[in-house]
N, CA, C and O atoms as a MOPAC input file, in Angstrom:
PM7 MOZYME 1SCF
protein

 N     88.73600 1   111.70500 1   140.44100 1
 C     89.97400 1   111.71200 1   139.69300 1
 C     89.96600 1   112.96100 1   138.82100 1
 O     88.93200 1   113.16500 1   138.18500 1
 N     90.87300 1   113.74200 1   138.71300 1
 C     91.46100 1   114.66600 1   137.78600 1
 C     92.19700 1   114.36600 1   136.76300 1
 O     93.39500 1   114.09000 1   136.83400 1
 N     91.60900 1   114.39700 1   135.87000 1
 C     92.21900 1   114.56600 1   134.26300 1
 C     93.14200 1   116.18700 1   133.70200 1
 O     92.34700 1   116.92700 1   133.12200 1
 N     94.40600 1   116.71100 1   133.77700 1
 C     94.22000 1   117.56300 1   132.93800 1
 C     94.82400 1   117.47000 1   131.92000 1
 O     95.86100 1   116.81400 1   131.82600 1
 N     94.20400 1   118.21300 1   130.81300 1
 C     94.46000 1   118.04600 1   129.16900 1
 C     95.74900 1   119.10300 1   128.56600 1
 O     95.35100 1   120.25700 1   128.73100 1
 N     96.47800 1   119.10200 1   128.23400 1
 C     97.43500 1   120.25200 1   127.84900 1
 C     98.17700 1   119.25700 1   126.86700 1
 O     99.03200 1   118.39600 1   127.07900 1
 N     97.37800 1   119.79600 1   125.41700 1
 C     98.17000 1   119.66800 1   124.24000 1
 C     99.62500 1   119.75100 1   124.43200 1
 O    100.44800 1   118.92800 1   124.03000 1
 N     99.80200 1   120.57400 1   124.93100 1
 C    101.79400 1   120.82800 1   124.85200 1
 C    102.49100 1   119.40500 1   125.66100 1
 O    103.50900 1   118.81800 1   125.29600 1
 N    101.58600 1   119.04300 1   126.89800 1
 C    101.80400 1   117.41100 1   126.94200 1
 C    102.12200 1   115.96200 1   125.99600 1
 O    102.65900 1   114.86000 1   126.10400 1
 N    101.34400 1   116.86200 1   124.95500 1
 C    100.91800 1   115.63000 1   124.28100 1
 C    102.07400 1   115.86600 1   122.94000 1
 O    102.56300 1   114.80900 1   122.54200 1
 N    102.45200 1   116.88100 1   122.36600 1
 C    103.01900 1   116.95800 1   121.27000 1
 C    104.62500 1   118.31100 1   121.91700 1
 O    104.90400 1   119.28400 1   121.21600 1
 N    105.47700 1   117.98500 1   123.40900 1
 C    106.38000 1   118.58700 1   123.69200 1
 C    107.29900 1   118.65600 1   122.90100 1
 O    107.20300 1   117.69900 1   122.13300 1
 N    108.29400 1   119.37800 1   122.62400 1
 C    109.12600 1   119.40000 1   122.01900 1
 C    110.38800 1   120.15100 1   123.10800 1
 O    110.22500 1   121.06800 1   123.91400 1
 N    111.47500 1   119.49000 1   122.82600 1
 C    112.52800 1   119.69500 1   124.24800 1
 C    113.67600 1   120.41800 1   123.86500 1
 O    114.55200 1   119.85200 1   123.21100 1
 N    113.79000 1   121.75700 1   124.23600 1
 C    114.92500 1   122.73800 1   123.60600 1
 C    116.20300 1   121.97100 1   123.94800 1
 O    116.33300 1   121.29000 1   124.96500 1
 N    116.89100 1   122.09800 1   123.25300 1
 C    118.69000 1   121.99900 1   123.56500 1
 C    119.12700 1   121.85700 1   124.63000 1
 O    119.22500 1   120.83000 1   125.30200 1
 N    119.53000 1   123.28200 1   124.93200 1
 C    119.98600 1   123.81900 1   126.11300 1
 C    118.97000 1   124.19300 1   127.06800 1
 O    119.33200 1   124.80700 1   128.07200 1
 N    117.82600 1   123.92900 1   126.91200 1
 C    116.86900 1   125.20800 1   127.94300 1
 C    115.94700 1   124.12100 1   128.28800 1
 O    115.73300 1   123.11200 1   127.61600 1
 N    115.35600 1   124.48800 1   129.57100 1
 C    114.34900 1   123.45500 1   130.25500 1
 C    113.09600 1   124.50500 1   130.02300 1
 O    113.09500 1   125.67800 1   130.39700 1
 N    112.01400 1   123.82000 1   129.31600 1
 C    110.67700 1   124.73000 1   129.16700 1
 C    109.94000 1   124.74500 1   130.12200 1
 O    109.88700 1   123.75600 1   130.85200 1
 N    109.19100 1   125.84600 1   130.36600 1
 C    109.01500 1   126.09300 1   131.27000 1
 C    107.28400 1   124.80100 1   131.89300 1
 O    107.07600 1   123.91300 1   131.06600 1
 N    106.58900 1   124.78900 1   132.76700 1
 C    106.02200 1   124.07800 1   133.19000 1
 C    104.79900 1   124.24200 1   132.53500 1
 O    104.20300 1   125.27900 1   132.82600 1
 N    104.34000 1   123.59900 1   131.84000 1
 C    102.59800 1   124.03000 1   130.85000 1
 C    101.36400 1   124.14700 1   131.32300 1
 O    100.80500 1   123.08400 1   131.59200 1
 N    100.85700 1   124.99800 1   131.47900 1
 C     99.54600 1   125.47100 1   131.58400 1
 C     98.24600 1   124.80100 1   130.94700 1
 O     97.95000 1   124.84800 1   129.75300 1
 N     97.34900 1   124.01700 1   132.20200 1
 C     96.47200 1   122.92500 1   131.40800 1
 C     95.37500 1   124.15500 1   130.76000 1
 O     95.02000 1   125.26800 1   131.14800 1
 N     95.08700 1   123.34700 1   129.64400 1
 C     94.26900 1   124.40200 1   128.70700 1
 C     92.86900 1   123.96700 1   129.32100 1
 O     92.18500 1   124.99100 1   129.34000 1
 N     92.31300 1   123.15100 1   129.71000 1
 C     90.96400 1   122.51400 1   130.04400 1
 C     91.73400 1   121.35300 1   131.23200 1
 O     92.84400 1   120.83900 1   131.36800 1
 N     90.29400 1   121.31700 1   132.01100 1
 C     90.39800 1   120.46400 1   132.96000 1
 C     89.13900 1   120.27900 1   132.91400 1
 O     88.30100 1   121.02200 1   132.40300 1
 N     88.85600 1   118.52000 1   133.85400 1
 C     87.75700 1   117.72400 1   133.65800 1
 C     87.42100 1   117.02500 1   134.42900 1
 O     87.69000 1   115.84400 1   134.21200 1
 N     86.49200 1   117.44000 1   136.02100 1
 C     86.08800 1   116.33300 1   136.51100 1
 C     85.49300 1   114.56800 1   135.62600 1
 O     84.59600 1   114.28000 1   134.83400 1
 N     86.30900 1   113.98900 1   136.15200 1
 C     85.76400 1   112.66100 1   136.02600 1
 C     85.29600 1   111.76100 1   137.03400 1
 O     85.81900 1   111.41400 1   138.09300 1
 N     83.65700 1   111.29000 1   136.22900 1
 C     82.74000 1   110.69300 1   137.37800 1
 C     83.88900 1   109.21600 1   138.04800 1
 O     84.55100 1   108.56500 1   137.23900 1
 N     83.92400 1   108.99300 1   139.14300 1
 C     84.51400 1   107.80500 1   139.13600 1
 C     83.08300 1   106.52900 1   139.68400 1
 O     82.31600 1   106.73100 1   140.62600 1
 N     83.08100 1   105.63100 1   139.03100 1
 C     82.80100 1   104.36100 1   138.88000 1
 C     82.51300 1   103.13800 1   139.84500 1
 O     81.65900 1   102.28600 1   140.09000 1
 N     84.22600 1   103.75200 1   140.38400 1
 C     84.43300 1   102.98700 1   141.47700 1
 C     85.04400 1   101.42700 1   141.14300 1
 O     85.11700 1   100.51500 1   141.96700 1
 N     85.45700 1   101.36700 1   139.72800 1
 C     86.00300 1   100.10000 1   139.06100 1
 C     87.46600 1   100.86000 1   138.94200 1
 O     87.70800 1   101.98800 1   139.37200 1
 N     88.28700 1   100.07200 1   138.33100 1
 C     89.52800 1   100.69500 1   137.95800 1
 C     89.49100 1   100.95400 1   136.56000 1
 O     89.00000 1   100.25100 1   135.67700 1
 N     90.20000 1   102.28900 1   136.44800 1
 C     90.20100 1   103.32400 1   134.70700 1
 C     91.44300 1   102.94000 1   134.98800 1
 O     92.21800 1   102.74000 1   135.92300 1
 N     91.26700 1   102.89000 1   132.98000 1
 C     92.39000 1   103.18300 1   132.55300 1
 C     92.40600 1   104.76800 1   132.00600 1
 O     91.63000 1   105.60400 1   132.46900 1
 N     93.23700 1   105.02700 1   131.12300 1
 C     93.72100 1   106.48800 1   130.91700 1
 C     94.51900 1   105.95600 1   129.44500 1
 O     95.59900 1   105.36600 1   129.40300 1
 N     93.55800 1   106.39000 1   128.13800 1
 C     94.70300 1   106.61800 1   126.80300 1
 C     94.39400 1   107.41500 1   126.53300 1
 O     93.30700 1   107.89100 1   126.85900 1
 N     95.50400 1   108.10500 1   125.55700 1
 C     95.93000 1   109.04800 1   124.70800 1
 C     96.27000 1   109.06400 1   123.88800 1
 O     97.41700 1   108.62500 1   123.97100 1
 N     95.98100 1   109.38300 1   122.66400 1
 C     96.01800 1   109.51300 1   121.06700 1
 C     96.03200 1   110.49600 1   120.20100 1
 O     95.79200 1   111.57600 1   120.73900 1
 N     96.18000 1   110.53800 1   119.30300 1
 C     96.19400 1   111.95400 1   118.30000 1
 C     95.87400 1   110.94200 1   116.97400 1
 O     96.32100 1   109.93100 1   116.43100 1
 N     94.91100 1   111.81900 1   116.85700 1
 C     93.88500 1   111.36800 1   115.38700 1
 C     93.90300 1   112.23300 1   114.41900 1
 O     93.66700 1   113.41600 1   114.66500 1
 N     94.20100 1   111.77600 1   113.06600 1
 C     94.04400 1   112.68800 1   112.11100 1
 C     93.08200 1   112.56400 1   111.04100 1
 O     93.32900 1   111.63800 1   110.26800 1
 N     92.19700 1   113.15000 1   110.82600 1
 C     91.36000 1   112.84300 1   109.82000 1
 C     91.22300 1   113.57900 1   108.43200 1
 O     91.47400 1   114.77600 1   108.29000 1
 N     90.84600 1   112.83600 1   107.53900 1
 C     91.17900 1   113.73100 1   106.31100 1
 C     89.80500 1   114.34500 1   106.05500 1
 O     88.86300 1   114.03700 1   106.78500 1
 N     89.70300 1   114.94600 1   105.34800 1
 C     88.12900 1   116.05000 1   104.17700 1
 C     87.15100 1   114.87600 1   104.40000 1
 O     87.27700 1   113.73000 1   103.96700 1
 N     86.14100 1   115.38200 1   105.16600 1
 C     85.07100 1   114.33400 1   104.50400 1
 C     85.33800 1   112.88400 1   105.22600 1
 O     84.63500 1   111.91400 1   104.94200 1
 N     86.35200 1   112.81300 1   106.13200 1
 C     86.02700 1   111.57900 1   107.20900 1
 C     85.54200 1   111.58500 1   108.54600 1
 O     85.65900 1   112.47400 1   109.39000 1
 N     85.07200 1   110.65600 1   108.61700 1
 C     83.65900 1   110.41500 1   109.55300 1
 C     84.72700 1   109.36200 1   110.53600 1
 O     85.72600 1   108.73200 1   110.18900 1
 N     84.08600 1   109.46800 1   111.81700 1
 C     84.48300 1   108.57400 1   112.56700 1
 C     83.67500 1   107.37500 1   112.94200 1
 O     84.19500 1   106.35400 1   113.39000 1
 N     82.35300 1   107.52500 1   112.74400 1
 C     81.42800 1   106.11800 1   113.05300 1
 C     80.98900 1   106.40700 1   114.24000 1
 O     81.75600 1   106.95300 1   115.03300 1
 N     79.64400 1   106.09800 1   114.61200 1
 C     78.47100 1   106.18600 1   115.53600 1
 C     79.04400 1   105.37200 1   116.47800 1
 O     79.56100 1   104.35000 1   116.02500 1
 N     79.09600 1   105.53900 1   117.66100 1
 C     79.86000 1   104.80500 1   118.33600 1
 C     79.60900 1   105.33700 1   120.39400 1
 O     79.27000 1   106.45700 1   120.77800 1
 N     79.80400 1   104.56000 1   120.97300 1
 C     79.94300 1   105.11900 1   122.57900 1
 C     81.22500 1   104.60300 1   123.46500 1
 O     81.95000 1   103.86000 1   122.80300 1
 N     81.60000 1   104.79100 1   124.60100 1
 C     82.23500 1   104.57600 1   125.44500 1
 C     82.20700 1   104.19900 1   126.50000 1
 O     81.41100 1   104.86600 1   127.16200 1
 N     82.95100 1   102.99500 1   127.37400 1
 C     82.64100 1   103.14800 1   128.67700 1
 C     83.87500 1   103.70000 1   129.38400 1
 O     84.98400 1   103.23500 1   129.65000 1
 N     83.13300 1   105.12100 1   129.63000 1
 C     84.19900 1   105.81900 1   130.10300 1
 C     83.50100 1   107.42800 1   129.35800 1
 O     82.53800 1   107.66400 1   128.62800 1
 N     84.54600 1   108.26000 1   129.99100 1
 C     84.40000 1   109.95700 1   129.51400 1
 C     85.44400 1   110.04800 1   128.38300 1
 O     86.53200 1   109.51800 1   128.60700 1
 N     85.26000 1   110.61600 1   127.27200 1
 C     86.00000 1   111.02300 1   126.63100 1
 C     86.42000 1   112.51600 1   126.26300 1
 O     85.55900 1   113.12500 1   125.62700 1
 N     87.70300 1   113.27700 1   126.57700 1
 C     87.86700 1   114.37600 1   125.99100 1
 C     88.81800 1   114.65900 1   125.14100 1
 O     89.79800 1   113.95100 1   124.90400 1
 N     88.58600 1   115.57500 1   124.72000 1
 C     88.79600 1   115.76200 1   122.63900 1
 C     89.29700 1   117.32900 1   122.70400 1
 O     88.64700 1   118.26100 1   123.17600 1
 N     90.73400 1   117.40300 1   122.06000 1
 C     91.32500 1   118.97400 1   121.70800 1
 C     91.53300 1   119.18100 1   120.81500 1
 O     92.43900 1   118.44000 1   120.43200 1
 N     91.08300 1   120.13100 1   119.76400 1
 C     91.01200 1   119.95200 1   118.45000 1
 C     92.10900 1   120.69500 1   118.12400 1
 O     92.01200 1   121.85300 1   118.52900 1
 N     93.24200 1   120.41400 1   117.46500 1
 C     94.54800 1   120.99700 1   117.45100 1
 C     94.63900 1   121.75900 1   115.98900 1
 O     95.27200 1   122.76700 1   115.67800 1
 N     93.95500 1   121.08600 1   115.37000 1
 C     93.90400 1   122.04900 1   113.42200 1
 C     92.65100 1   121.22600 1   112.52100 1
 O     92.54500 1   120.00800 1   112.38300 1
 N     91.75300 1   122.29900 1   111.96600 1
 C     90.63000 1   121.77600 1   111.34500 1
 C     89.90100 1   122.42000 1   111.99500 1
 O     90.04600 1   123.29100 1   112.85200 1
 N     88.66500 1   121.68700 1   111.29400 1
 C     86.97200 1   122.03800 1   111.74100 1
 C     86.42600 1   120.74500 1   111.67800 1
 O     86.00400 1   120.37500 1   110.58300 1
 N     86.36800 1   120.15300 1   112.42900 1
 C     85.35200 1   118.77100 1   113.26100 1
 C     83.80700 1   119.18900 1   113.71400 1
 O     83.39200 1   120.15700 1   114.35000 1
 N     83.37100 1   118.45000 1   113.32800 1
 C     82.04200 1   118.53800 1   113.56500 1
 C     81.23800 1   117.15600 1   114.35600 1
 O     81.05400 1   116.03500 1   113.88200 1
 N     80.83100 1   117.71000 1   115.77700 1
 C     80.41700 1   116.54000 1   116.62800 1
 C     78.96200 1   116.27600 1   116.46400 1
 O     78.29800 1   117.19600 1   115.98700 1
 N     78.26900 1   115.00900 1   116.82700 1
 C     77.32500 1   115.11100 1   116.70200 1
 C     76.58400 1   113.97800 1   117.39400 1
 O     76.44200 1   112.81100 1   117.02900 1
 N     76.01900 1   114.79000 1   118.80100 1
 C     75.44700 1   114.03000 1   120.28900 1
 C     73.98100 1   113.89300 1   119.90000 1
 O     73.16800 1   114.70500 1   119.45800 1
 N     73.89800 1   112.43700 1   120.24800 1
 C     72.23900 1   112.20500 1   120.16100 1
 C     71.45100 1   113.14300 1   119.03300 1
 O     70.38600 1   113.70700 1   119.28700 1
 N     72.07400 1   113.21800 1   117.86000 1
 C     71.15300 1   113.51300 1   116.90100 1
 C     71.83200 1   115.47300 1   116.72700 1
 O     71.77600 1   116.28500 1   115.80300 1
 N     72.22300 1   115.50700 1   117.68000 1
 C     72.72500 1   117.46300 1   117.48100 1
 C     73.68600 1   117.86100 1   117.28500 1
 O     74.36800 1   117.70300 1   118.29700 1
 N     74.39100 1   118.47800 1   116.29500 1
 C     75.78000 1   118.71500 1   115.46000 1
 C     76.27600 1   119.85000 1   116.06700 1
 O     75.33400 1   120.63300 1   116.19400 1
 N     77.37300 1   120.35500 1   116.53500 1
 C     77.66400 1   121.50200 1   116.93200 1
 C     79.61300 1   121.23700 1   116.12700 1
 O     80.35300 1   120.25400 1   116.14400 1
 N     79.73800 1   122.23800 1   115.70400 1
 C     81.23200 1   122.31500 1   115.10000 1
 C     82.04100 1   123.14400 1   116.28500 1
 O     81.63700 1   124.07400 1   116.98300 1
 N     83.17200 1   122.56000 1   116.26700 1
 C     84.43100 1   122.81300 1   116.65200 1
 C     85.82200 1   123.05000 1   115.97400 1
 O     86.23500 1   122.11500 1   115.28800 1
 N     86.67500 1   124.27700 1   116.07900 1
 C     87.31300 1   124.57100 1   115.28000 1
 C     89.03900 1   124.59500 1   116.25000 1
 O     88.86300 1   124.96800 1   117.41000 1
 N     90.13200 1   124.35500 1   116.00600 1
 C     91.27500 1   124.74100 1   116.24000 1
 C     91.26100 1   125.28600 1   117.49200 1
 O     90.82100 1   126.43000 1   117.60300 1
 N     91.75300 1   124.55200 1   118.70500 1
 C     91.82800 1   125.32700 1   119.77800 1
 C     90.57900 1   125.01700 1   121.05000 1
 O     90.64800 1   125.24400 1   122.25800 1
 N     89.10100 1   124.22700 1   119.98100 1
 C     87.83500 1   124.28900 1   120.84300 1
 C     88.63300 1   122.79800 1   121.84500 1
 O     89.72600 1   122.24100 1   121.95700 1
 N     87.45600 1   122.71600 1   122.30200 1
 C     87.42000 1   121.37700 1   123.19600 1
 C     86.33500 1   120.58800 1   123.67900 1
 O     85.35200 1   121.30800 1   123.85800 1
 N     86.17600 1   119.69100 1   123.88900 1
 C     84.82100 1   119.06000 1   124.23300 1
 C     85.36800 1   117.93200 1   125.02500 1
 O     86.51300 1   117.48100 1   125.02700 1
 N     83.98800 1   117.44800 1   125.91100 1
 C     83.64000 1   116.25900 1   126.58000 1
 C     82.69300 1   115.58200 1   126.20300 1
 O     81.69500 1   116.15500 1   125.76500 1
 N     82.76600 1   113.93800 1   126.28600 1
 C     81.29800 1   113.50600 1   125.66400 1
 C     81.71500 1   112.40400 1   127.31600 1
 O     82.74100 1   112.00400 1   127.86600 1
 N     80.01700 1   112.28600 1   127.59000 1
 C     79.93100 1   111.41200 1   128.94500 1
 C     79.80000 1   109.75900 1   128.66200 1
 O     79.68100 1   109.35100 1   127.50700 1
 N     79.81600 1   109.27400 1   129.26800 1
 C     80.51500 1   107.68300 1   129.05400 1
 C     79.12300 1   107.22300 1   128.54200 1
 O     78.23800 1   107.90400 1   129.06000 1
 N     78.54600 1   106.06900 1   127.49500 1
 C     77.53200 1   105.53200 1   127.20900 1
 C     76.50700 1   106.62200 1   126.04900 1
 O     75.40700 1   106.37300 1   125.55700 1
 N     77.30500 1   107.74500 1   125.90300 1
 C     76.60800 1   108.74200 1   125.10600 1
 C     76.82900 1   108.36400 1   123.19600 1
 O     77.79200 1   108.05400 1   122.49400 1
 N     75.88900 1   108.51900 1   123.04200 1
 C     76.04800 1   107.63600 1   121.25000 1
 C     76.46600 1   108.88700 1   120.56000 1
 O     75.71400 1   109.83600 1   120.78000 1
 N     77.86200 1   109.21300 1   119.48800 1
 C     78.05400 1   109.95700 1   118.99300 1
 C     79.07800 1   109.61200 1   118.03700 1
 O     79.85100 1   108.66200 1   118.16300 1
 N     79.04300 1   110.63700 1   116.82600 1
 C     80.09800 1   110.75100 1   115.79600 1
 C     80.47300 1   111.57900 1   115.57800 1
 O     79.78000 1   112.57000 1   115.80500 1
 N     81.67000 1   111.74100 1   115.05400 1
 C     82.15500 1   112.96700 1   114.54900 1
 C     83.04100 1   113.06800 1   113.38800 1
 O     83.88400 1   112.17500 1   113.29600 1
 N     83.02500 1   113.90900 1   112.54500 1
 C     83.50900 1   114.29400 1   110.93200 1
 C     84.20600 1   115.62600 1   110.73400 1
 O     83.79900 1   116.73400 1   111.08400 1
 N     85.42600 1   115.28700 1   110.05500 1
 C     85.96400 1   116.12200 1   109.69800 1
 C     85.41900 1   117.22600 1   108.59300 1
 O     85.27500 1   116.70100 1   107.48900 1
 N     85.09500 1   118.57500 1   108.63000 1
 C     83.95100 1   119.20400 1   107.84600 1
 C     84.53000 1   120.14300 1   106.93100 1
 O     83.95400 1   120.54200 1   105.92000 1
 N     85.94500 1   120.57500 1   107.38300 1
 C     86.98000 1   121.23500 1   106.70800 1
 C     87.59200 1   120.89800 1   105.10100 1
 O     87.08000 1   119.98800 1   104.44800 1
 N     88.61900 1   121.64400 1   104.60000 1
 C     88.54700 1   121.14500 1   103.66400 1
 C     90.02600 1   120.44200 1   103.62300 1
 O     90.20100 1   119.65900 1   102.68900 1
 N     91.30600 1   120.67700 1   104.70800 1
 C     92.41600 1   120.28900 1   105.21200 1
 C     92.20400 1   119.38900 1   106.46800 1
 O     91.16300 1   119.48600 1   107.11700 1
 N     93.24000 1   118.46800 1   106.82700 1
 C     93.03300 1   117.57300 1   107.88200 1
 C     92.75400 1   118.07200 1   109.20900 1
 O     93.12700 1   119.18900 1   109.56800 1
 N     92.22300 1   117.42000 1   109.81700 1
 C     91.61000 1   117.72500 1   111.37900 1
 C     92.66700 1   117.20000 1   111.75200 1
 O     93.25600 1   116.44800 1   110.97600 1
 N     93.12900 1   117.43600 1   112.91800 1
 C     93.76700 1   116.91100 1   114.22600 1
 C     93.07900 1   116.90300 1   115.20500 1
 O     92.02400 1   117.53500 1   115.24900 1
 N     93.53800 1   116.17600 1   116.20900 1
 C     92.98800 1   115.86500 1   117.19900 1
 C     93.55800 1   115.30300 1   118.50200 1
 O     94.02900 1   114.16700 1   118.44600 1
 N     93.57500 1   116.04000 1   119.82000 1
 C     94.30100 1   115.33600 1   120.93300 1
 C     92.65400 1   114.57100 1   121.88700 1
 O     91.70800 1   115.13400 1   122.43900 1
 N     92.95700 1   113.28400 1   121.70400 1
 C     91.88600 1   112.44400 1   122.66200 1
 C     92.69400 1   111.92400 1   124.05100 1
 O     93.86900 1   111.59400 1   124.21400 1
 N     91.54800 1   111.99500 1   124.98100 1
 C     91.52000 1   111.51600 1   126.34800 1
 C     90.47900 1   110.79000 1   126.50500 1
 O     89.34700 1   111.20700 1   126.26200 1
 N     90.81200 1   109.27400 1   127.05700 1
 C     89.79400 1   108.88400 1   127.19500 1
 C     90.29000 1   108.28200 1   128.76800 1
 O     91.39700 1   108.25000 1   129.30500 1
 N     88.97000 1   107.84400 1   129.20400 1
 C     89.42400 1   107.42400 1   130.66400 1
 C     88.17900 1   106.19500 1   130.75900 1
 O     87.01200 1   106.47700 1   130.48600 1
 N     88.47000 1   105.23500 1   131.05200 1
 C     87.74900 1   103.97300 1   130.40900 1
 C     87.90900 1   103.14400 1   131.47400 1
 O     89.02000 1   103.10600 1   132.00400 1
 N     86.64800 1   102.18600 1   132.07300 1
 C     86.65800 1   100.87000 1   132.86700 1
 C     88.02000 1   100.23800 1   132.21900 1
 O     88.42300 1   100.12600 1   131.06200 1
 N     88.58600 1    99.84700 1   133.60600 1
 C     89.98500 1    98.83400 1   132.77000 1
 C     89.26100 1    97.50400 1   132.32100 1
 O     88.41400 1    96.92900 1   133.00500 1
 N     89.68400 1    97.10900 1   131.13700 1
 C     89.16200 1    96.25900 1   130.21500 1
 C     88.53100 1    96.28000 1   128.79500 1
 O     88.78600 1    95.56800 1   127.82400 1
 N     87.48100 1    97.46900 1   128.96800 1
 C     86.80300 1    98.06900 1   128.34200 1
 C     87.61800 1    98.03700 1   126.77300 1
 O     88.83300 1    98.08400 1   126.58200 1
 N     86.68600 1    97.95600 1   125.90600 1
 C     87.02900 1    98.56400 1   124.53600 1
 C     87.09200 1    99.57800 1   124.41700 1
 O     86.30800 1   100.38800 1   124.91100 1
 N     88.30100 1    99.90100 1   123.54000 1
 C     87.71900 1   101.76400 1   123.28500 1
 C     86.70000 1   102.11000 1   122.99000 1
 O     85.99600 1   102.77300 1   123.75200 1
 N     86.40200 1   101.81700 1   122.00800 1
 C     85.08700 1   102.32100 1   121.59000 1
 C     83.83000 1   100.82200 1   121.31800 1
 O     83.96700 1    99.60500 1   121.45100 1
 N     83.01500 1   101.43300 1   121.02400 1
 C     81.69200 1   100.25200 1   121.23600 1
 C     80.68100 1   100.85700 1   119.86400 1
 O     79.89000 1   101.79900 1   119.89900 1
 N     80.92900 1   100.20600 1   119.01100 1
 C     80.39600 1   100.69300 1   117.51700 1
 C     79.09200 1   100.41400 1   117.51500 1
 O     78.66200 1    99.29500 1   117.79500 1
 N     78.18600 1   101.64000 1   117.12700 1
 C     76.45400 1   101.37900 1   117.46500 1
 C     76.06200 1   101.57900 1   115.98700 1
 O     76.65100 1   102.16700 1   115.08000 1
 N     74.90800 1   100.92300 1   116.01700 1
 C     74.33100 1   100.95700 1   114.28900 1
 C     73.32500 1   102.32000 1   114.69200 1
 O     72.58800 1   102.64400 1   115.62400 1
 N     73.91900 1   103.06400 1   112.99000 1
 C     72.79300 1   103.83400 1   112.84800 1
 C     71.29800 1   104.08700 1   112.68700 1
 O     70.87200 1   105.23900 1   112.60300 1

């Protein structure tokens, strides 16, 4: 299955008179398939200074477009920051959090692609 991600999907805005033109995926993402049936959500998250999202995994792939801010991810123990524009994948069952590190709100375009049924997320103790 093919996922592609294009912010302008996610937050279009529809001229008047004029048909825009067709959008250019910014990232694309093999996804492992399972062989169960996925679902497919989409969200936009905003986080303020200094919020954390909670240690947590997925069943399923999740990908993440960071639309304004500086987010800071952090896989199995290793922090790498992402700023406006970056992008990431985290693989299904992978334990991670992530925090807004900036000093203005993060945004955020999420993809997740999830066993149908599945919880979004699956909250792990630190």
């Amino acid at each position: 299955m093919r996922i592609l991600i294009a912010s302008a999907l996610l937050f279009a805005s529809v001229a008047a008179q004029a048909q825009a033109p067709a959008p250019a995926a910014l990232q694309s993402f093999d996804v492992p398939a399972s062989g169960k049936p996925q679902t497919v959500y989409i969200l936009h998250r905003v986080l303020k200074p200094g919020e954390s999202i909670g240690l947590h995994t997925h069943d399923g792939v999740e990908m993440t477009q960071v639309l304004s801010g500086d987010f800071q991810l952090i896989v199995d123990g290793t922090s790498k920051l992402y700023h406006a524009g970056d992008s990431f994948q985290v693989a299904r069952g992978v334990k991670h959090d992530g925090k807004n590190v900036g000093t203005d709100d993060c945004a955020l375009a999420v993809t997740y692609v999830l066993d149908k049924g599945a919880p979004m997320r699956n909250p792990v103790a630190p």
